[in-house]
N, C-alpha and C positions, 0 to 999 in steps of 0.2 A: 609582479607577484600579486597573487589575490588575499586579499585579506580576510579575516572571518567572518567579518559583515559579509563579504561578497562570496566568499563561501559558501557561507550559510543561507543564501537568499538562494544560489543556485540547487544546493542539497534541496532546499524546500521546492523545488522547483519541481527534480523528480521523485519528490517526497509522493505530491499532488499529483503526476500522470502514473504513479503504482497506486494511490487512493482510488483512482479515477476506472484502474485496470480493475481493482478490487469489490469495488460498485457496481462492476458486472456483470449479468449473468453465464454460467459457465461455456456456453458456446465460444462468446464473444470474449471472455479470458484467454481461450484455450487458441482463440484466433490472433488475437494482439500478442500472444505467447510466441507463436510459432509453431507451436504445437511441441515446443522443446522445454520439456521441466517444468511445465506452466505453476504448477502448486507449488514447488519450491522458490521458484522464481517468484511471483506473486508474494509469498509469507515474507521473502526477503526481502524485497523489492519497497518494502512499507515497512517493516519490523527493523532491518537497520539503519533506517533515521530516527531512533528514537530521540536519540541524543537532541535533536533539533526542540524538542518543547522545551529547553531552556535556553533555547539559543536569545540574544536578548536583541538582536540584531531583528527577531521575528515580531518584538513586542508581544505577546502569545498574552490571554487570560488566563488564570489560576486553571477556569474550566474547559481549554482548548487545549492545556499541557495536560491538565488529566485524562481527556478525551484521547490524544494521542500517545499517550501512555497506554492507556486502557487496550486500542487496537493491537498495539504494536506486541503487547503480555500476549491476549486472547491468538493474536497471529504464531505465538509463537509456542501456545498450547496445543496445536491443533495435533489431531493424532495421527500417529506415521500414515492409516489408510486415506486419507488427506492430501496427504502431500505423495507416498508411492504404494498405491494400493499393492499388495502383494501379486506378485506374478506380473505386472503388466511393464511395460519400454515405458520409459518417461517420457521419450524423446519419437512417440507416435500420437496423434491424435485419440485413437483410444486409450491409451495411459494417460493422457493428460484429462481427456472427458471423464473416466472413470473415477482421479482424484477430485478434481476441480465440481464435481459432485456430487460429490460426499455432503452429508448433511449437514457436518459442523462449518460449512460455509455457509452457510446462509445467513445464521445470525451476522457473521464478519460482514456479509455483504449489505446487512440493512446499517450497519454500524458505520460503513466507508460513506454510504449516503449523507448520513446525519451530518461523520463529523467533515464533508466535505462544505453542508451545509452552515455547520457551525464556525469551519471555517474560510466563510464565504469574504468579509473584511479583510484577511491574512492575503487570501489568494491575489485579490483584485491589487493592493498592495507590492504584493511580488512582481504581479505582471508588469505594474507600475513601474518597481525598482527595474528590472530586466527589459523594458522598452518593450514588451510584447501586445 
């Protein structure tokens, strides 16, 4: 049975490859997507692990829990044409390009940058814990 340390180190695991998905520009979402729900998947995909910036198993800084805090609120502000532009399949590449977007991604997407950067010590860390 896995513990919460090991839980939690694997959560952060694809906490970081939806950070990762998040960071990049809409094409390349919409293609690591599947072109299936990409907006919603994506807001999700990073907004419910919030819970991990307390996890204590992650060691986190005051300013890497607020950071992923921060994403995780902003991700889950975003507005419905965002995530299913009205009229369009989610589950086509045009629905997915026409959400994934939207303008109010961009800020998200400079912000996935940063806090991947800020959480550059964490990640190297995990790979460590996970033999990768």
């Amino acid at each position: 049975m896995m513990d919460q340390a090991e839980s939690d180190q694997n959560g952060f695991f694809y906490f970081i490859r939806a950070l990762e998905i998040l960071a990049m520009d809409a094409e390349s979402q919409c293609k690591a997507g599947g072109n299936y729900n990409t907006p919603w998947e994506v807001q999700h995909d990073v907004a419910d692990f919030v819970g991990l910036a307390e996890s204590p198993a992650l060691a986190l800084t005051h300013e890497q829990q607020d950071a992923m805090k921060d994403i995780c609120q902003e991700l889950l502000l975003l507005p419905k044409a965002a995530i299913a532009p009205e009229g369009m399949a989610m589950t086509t590449h045009a629905g997915c390009i026409a959400g994934m977007r939207h303008p109010a991604w961009e800020p998200l997407r400079e912000n996935a940058k940063k806090l991947l950067a800020l959480l550059g010590p964490v990640i190297a860390e995990n790979r460590r814990y996970l033999n990768l």
